[in-house]
PyMOL Python script that loads the backbone (N, CA, C, O; Angstrom):
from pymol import cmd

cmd.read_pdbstr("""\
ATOM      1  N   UNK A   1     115.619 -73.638 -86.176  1.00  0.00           N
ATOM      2  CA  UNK A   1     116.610 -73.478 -85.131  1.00  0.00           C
ATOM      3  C   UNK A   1     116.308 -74.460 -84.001  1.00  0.00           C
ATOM      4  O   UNK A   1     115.179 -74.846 -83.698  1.00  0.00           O
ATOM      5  N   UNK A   2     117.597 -74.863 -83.339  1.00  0.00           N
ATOM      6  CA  UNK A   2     117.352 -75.959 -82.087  1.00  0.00           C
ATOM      7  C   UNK A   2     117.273 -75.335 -80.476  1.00  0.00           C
ATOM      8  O   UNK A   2     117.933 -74.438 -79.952  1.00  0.00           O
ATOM      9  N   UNK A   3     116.229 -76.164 -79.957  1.00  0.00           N
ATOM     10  CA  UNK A   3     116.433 -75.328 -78.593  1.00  0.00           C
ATOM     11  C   UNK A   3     117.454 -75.689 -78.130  1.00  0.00           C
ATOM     12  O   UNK A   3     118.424 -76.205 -78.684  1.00  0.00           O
ATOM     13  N   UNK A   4     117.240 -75.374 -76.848  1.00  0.00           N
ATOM     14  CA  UNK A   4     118.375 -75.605 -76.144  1.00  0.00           C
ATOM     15  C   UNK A   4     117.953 -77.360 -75.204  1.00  0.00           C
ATOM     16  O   UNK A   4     118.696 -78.259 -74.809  1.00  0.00           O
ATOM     17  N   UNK A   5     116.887 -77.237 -75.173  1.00  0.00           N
ATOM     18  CA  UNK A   5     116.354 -78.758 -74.327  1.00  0.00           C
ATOM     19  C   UNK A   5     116.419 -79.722 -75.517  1.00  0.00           C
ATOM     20  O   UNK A   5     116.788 -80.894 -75.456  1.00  0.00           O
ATOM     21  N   UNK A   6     115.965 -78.991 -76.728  1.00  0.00           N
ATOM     22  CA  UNK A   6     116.236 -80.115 -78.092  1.00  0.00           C
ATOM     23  C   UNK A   6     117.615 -81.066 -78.359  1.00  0.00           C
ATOM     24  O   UNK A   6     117.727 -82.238 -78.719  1.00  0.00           O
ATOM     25  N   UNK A   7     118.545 -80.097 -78.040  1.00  0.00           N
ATOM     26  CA  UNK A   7     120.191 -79.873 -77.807  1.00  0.00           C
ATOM     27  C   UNK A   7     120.663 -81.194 -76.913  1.00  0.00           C
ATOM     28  O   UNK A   7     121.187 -82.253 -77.259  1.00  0.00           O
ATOM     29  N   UNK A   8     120.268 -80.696 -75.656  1.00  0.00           N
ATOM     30  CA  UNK A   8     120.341 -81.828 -75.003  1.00  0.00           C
ATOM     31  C   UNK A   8     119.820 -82.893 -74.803  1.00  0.00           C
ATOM     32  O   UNK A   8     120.493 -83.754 -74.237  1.00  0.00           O
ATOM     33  N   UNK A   9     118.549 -83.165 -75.172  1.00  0.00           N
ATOM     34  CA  UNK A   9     117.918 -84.282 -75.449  1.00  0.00           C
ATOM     35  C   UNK A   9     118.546 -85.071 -76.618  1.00  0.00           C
ATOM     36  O   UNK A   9     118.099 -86.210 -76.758  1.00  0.00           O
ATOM     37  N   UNK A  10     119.481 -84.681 -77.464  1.00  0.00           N
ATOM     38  CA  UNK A  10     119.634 -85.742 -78.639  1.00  0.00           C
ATOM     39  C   UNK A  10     121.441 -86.086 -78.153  1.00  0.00           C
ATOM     40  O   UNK A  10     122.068 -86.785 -78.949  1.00  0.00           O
ATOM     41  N   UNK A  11     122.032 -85.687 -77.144  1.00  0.00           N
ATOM     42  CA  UNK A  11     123.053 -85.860 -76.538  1.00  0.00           C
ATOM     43  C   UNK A  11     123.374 -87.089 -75.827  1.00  0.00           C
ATOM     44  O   UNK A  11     122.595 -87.373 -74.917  1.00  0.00           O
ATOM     45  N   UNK A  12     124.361 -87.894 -76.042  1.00  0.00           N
ATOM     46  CA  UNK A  12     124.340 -89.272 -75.327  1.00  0.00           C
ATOM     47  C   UNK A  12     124.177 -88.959 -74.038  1.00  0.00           C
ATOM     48  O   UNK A  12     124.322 -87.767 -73.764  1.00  0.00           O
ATOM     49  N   UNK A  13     123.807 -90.009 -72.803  1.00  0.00           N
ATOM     50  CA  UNK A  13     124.332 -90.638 -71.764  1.00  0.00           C
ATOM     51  C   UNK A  13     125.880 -90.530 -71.571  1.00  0.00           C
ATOM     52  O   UNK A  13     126.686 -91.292 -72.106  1.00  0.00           O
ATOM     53  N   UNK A  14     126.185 -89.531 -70.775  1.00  0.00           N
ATOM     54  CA  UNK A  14     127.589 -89.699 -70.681  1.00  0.00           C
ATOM     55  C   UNK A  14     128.117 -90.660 -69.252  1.00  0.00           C
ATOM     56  O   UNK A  14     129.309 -90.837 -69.000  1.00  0.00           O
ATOM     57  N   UNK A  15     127.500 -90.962 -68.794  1.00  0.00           N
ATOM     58  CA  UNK A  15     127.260 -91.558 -67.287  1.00  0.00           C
ATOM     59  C   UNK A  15     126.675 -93.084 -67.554  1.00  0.00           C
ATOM     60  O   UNK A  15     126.205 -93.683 -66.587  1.00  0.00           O
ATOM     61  N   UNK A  16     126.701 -93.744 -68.906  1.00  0.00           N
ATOM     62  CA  UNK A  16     125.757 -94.866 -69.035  1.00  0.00           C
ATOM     63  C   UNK A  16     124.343 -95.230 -68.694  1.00  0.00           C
ATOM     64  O   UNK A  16     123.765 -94.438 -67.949  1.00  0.00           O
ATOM     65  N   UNK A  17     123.772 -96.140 -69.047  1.00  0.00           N
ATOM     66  CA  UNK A  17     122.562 -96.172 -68.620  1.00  0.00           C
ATOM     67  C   UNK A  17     122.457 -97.511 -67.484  1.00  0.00           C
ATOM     68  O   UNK A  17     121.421 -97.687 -66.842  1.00  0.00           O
ATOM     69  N   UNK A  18     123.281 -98.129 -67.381  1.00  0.00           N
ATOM     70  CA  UNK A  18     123.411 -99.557 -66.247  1.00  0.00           C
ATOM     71  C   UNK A  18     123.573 -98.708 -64.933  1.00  0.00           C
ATOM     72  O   UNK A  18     123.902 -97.522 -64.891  1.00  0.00           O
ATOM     73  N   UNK A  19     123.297 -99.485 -63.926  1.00  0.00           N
ATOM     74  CA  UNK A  19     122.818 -98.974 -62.614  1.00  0.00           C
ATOM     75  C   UNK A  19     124.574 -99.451 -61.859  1.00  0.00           C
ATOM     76  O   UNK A  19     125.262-100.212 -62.539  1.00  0.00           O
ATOM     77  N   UNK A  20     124.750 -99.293 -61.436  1.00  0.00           N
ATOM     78  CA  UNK A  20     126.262 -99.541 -60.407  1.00  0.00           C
ATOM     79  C   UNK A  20     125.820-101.025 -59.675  1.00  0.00           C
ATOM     80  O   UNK A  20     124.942-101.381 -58.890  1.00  0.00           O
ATOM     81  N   UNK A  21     126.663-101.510 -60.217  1.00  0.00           N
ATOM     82  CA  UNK A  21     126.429-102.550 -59.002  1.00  0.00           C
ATOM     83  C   UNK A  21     126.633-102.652 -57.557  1.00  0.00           C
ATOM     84  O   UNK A  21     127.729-102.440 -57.038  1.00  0.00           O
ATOM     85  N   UNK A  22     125.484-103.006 -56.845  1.00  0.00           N
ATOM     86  CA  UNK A  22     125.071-103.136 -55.692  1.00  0.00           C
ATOM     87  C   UNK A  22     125.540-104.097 -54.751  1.00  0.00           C
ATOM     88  O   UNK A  22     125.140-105.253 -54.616  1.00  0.00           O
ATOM     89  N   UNK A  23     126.859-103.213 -53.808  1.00  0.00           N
ATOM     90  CA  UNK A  23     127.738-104.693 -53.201  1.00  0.00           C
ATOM     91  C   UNK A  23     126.962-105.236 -52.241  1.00  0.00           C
ATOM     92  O   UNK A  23     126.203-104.407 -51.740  1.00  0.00           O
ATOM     93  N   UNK A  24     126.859-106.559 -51.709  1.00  0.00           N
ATOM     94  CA  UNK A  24     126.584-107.212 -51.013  1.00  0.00           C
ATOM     95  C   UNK A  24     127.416-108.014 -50.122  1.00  0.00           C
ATOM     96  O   UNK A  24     127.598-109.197 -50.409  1.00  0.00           O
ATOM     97  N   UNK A  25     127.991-107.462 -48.976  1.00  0.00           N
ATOM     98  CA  UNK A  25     128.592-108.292 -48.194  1.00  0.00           C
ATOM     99  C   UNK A  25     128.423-110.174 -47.790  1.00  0.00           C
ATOM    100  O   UNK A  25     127.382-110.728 -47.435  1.00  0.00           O
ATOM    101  N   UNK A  26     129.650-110.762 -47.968  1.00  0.00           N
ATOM    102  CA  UNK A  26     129.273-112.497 -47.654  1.00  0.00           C
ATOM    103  C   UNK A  26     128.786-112.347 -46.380  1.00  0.00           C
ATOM    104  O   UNK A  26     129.680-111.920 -45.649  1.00  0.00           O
ATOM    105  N   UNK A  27     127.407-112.571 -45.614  1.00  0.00           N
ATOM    106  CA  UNK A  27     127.208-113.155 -44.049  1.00  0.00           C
ATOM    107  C   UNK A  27     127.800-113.779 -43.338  1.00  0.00           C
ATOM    108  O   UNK A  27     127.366-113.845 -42.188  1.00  0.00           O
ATOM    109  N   UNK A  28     128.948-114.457 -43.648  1.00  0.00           N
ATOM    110  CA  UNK A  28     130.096-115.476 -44.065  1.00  0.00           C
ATOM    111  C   UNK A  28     131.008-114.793 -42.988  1.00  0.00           C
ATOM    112  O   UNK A  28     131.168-115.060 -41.797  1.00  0.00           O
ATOM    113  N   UNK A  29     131.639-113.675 -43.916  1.00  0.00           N
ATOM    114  CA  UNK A  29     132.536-113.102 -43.477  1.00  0.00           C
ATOM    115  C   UNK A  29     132.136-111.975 -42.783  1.00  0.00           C
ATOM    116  O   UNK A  29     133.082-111.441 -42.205  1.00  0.00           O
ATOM    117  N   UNK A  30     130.879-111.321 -42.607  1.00  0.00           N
ATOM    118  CA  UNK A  30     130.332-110.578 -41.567  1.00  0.00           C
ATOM    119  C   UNK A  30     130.597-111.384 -40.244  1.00  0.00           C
ATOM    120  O   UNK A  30     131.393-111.173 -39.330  1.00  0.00           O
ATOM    121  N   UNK A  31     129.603-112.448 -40.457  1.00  0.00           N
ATOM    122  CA  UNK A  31     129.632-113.098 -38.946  1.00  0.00           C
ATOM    123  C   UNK A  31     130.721-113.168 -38.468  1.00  0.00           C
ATOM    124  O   UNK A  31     130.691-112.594 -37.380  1.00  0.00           O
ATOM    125  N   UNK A  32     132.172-113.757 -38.787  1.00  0.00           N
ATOM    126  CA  UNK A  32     133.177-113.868 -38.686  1.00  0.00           C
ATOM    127  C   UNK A  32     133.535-112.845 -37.993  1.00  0.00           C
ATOM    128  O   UNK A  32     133.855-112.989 -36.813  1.00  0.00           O
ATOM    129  N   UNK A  33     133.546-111.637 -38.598  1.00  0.00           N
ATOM    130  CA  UNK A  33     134.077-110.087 -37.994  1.00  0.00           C
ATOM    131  C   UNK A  33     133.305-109.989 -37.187  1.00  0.00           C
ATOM    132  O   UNK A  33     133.789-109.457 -36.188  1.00  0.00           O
ATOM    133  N   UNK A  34     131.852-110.350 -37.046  1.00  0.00           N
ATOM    134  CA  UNK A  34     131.747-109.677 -35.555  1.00  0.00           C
ATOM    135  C   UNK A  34     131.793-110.961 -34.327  1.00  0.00           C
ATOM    136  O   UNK A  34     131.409-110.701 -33.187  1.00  0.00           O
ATOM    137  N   UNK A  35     132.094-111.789 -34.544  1.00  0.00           N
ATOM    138  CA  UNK A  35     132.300-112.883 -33.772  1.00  0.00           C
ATOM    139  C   UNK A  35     133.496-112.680 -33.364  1.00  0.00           C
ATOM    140  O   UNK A  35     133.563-112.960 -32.167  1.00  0.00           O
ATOM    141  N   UNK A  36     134.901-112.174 -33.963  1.00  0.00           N
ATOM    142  CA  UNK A  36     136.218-111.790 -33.774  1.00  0.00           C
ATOM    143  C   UNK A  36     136.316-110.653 -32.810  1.00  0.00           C
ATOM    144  O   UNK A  36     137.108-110.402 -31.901  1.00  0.00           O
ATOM    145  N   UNK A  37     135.099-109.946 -33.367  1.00  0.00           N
ATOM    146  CA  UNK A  37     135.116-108.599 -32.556  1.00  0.00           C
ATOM    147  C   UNK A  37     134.468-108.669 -30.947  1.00  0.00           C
ATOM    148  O   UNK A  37     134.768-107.989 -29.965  1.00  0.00           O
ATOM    149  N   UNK A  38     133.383-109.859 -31.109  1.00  0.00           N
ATOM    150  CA  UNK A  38     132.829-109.843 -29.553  1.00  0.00           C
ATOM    151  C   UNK A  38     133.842-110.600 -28.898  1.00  0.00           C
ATOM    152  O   UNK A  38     134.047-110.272 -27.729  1.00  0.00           O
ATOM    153  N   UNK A  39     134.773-111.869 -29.525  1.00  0.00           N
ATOM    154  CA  UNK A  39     135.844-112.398 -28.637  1.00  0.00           C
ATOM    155  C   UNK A  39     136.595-111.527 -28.035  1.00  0.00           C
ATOM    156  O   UNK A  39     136.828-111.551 -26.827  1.00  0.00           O
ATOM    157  N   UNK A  40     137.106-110.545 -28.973  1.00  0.00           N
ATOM    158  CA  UNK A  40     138.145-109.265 -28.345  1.00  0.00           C
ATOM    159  C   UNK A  40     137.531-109.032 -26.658  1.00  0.00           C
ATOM    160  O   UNK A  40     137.973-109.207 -25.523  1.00  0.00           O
ATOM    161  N   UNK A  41     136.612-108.673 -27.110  1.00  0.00           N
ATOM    162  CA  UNK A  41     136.024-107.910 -25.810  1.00  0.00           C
ATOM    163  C   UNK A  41     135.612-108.664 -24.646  1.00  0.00           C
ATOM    164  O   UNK A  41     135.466-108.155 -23.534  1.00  0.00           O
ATOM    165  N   UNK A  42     135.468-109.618 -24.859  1.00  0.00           N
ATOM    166  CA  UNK A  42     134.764-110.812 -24.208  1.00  0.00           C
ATOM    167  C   UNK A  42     136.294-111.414 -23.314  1.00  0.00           C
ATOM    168  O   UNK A  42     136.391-111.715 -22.125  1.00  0.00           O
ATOM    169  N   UNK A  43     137.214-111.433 -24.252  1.00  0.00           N
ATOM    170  CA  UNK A  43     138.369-111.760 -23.262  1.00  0.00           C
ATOM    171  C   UNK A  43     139.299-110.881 -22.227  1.00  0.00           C
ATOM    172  O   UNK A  43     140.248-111.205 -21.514  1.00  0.00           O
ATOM    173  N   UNK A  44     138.626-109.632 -22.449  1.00  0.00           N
ATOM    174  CA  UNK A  44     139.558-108.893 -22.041  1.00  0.00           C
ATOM    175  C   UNK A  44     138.819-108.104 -20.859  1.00  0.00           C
ATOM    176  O   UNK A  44     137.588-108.082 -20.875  1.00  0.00           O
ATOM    177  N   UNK A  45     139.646-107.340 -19.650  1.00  0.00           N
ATOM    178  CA  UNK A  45     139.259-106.845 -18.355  1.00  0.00           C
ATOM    179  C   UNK A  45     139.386-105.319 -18.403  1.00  0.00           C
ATOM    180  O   UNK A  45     138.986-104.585 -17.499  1.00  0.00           O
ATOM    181  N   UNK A  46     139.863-104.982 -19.318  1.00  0.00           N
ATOM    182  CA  UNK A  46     139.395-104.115 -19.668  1.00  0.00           C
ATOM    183  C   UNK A  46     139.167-103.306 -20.675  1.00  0.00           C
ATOM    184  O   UNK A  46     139.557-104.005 -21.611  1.00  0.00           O
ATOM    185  N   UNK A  47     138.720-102.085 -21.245  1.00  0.00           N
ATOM    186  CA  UNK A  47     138.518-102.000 -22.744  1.00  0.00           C
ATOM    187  C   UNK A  47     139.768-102.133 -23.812  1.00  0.00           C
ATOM    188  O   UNK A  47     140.553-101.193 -23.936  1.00  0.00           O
ATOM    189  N   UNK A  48     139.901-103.234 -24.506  1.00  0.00           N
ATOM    190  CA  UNK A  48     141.238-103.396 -25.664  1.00  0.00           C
ATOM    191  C   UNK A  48     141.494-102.480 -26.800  1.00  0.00           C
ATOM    192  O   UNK A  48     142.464-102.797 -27.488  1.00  0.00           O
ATOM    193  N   UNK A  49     141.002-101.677 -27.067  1.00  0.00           N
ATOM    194  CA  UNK A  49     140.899-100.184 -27.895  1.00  0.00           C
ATOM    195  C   UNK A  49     141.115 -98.843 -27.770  1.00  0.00           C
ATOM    196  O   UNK A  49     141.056 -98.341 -26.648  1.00  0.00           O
ATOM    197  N   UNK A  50     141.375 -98.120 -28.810  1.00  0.00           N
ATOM    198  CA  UNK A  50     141.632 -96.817 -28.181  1.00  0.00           C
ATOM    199  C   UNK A  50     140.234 -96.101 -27.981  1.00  0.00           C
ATOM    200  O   UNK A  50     139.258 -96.846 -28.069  1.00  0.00           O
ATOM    201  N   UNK A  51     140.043 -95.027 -27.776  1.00  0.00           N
ATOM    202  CA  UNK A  51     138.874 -94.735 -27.550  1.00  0.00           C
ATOM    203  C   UNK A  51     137.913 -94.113 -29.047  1.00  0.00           C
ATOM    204  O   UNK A  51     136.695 -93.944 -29.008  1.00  0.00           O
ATOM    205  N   UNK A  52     138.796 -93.840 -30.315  1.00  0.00           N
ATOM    206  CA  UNK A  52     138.100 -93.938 -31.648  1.00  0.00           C
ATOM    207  C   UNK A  52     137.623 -95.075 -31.896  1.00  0.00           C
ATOM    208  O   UNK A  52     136.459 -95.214 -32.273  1.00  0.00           O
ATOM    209  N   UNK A  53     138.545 -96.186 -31.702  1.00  0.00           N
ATOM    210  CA  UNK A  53     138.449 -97.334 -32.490  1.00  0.00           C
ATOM    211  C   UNK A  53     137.137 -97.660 -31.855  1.00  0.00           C
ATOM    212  O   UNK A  53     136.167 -97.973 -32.544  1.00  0.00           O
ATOM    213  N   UNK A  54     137.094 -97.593 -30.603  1.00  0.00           N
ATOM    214  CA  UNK A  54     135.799 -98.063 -29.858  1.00  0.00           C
ATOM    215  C   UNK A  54     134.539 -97.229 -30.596  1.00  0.00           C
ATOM    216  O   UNK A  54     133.631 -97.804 -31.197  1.00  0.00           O
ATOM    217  N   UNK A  55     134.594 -96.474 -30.517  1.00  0.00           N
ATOM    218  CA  UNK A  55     133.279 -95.893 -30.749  1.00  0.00           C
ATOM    219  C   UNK A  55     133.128 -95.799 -32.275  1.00  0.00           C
ATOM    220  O   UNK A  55     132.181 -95.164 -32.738  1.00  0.00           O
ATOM    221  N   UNK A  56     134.202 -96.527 -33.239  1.00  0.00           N
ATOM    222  CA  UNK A  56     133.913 -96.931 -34.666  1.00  0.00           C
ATOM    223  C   UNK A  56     133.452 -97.921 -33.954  1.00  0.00           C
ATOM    224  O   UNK A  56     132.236 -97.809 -33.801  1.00  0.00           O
ATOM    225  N   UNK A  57     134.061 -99.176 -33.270  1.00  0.00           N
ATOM    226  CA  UNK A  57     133.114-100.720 -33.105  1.00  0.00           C
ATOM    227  C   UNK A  57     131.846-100.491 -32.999  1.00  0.00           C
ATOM    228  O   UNK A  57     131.074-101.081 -33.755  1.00  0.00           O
ATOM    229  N   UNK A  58     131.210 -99.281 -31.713  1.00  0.00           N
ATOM    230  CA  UNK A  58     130.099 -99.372 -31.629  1.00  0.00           C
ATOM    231  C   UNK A  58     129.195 -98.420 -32.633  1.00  0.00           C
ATOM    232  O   UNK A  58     128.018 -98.160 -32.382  1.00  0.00           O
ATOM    233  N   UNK A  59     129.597 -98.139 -33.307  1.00  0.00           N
ATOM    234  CA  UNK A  59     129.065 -97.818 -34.369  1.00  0.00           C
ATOM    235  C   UNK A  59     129.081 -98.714 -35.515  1.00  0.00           C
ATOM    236  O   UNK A  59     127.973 -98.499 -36.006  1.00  0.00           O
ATOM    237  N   UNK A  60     129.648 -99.581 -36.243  1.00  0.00           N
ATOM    238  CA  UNK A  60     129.832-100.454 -37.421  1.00  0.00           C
ATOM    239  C   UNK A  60     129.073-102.232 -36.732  1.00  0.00           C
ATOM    240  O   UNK A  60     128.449-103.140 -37.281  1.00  0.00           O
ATOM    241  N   UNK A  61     129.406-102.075 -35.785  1.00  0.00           N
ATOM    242  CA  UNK A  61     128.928-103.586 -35.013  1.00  0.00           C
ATOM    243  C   UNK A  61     127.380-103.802 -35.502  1.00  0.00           C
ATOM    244  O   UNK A  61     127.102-104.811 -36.150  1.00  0.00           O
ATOM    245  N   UNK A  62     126.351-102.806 -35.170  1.00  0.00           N
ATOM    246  CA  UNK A  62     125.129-103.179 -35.500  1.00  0.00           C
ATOM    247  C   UNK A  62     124.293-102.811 -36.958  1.00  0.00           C
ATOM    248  O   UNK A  62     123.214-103.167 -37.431  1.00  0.00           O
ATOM    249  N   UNK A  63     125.759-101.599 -37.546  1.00  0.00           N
ATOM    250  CA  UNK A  63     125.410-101.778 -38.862  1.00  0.00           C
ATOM    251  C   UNK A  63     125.573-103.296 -39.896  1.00  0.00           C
ATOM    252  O   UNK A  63     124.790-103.898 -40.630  1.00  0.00           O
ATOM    253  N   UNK A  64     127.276-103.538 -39.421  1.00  0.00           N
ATOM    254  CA  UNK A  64     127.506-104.660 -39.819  1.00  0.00           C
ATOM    255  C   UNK A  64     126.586-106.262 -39.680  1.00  0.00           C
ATOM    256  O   UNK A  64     126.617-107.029 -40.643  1.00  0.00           O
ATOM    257  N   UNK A  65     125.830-106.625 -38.450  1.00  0.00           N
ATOM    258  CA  UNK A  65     124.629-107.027 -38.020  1.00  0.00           C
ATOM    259  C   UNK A  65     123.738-107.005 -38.623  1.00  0.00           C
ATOM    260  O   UNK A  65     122.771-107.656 -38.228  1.00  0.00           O
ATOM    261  N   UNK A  66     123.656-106.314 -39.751  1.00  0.00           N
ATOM    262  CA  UNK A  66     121.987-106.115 -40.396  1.00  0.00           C
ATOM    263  C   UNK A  66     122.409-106.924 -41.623  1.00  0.00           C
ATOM    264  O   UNK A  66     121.641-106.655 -42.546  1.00  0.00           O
ATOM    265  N   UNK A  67     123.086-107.571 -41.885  1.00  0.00           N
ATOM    266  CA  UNK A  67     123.513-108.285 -43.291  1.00  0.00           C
ATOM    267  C   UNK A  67     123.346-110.026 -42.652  1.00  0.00           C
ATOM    268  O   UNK A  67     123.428-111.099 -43.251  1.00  0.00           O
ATOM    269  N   UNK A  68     123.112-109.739 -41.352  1.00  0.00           N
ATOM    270  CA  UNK A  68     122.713-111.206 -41.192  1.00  0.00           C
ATOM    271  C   UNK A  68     121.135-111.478 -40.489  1.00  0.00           C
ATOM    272  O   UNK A  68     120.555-110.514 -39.991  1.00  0.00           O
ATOM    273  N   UNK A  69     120.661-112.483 -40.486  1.00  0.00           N
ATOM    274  CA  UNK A  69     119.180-112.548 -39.985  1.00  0.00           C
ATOM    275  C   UNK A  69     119.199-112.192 -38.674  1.00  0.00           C
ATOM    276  O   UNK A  69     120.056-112.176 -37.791  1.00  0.00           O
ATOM    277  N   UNK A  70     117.524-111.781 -38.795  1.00  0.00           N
ATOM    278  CA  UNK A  70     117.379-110.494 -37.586  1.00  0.00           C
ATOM    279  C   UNK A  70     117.397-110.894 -36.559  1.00  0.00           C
ATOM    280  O   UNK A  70     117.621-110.117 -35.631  1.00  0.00           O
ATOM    281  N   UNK A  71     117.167-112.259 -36.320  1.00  0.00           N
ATOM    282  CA  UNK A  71     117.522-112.733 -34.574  1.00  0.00           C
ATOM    283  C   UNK A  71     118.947-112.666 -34.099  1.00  0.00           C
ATOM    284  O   UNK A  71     119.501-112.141 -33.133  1.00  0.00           O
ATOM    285  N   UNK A  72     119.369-113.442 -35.207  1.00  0.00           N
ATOM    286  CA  UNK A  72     121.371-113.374 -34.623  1.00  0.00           C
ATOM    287  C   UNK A  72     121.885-111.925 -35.094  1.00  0.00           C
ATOM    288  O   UNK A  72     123.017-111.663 -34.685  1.00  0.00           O
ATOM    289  N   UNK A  73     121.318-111.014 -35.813  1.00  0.00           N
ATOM    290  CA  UNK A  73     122.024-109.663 -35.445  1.00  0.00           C
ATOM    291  C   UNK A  73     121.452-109.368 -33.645  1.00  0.00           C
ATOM    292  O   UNK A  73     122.191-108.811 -32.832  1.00  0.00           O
ATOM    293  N   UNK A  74     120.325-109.764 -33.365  1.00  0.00           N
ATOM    294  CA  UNK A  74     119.983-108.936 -32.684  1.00  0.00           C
ATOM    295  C   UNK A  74     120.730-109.543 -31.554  1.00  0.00           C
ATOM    296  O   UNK A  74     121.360-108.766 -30.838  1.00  0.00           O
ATOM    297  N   UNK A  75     120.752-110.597 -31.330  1.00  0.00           N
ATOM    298  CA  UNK A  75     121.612-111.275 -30.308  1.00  0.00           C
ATOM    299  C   UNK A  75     122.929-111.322 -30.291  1.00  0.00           C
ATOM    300  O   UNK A  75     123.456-111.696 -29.243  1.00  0.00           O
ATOM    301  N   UNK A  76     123.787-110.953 -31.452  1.00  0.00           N
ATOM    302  CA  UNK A  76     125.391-110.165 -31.529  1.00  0.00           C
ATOM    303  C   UNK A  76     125.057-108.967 -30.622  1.00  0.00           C
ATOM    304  O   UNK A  76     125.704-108.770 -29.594  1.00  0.00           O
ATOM    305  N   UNK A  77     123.950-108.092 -31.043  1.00  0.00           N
ATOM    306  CA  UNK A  77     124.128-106.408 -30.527  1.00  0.00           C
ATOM    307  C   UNK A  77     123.736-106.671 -29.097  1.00  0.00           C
ATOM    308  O   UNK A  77     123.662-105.670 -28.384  1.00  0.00           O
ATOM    309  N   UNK A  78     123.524-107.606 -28.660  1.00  0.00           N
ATOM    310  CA  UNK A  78     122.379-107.549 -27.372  1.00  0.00           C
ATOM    311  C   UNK A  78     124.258-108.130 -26.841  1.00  0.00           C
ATOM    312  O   UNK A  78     124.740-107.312 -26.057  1.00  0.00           O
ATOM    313  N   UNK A  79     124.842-108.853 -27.038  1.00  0.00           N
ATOM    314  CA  UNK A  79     126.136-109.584 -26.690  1.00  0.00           C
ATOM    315  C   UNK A  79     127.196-108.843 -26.333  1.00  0.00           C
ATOM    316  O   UNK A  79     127.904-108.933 -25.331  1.00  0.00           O
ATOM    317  N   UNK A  80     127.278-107.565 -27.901  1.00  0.00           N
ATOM    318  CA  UNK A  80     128.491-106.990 -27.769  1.00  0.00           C
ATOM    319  C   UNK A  80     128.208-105.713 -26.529  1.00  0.00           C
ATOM    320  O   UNK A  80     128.936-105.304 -25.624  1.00  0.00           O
ATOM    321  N   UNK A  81     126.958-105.363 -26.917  1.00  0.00           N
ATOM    322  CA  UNK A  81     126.887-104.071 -25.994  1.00  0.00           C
ATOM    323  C   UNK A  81     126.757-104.468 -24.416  1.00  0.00           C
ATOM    324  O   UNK A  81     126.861-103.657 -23.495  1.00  0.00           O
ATOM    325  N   UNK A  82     126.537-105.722 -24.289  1.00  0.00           N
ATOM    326  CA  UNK A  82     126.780-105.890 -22.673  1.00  0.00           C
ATOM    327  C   UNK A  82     128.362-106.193 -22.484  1.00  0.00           C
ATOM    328  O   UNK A  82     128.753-106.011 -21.331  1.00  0.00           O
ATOM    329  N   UNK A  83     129.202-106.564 -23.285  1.00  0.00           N
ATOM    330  CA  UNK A  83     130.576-106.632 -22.832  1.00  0.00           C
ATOM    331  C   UNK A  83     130.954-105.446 -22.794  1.00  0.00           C
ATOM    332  O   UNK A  83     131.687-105.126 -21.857  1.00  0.00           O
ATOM    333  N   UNK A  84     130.584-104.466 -23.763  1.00  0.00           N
ATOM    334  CA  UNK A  84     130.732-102.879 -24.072  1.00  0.00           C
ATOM    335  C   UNK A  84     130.419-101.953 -22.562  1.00  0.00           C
ATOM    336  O   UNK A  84     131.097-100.990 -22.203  1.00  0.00           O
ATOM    337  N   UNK A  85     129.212-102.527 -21.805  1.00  0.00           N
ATOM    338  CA  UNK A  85     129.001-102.461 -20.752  1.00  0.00           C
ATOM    339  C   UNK A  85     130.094-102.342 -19.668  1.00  0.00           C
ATOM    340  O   UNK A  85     130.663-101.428 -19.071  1.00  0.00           O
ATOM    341  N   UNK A  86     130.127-103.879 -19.696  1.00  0.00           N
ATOM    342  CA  UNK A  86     130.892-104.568 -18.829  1.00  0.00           C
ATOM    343  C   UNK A  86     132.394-104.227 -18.158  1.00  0.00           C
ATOM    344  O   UNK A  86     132.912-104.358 -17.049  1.00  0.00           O
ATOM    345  N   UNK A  87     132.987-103.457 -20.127  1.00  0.00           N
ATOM    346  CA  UNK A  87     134.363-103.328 -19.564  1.00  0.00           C
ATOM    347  C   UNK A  87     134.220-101.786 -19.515  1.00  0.00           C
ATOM    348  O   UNK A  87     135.288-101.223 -19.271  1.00  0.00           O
ATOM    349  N   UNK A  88     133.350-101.122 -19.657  1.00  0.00           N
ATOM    350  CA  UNK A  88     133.330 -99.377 -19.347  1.00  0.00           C
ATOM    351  C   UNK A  88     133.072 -99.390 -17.791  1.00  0.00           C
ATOM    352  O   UNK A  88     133.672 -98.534 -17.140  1.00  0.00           O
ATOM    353  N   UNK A  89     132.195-100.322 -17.086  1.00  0.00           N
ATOM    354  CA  UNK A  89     132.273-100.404 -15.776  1.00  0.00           C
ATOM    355  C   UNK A  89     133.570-101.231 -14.929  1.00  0.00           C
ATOM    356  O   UNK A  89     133.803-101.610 -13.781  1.00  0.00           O
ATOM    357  N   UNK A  90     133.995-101.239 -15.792  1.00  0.00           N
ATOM    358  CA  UNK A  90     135.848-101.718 -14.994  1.00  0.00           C
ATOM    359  C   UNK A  90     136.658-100.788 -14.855  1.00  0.00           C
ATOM    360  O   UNK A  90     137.775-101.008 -14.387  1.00  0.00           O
TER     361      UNK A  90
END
""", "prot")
cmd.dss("prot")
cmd.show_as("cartoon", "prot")
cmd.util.cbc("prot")
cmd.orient("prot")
């Protein structure tokens, strides 16, 4: 007689055995978006967003940042959050 772990052990992979591929954003087109995104802010007197959208920017801005090298993320986040600053004190 078969166990029950026997059972399932001789049962395919129904899920495959290859791993998902692992997306990788272009730096390309990161930089781009957040370069688009600090112009927004950078031109404007006061905040250009609603108040979700904003607090998605400042939330996705320094995630998005980590797909590029760690000095120029860090100097996007150091950029955007002083305009982020800038126009909350207007």
């Amino acid at each position: 007689m078969t166990s029950p772990s026997e059972m399932f052990e001789s049962q395919p992979d129904m899920f495959g055995t290859e791993a998902a591929p692992t997306y990788r954003p272009d730096p390309e087109k990161v930089r781009a978006r957040l370069h688009n995104m600090l112009a927004e802010a950078r031109s404007a007197q006061v905040i250009p967003w609603s108040r979700p959208v904003l607090t998605l920017y400042k939330t996705i801005f320094p995630e998005m940042s980590q797909h590029l090298p760690d000095d120029e993320a860090k100097q996007l986040c150091f950029e955007f959050e002083n305009e982020i600053a800038r126009l909350e004190a207007a």
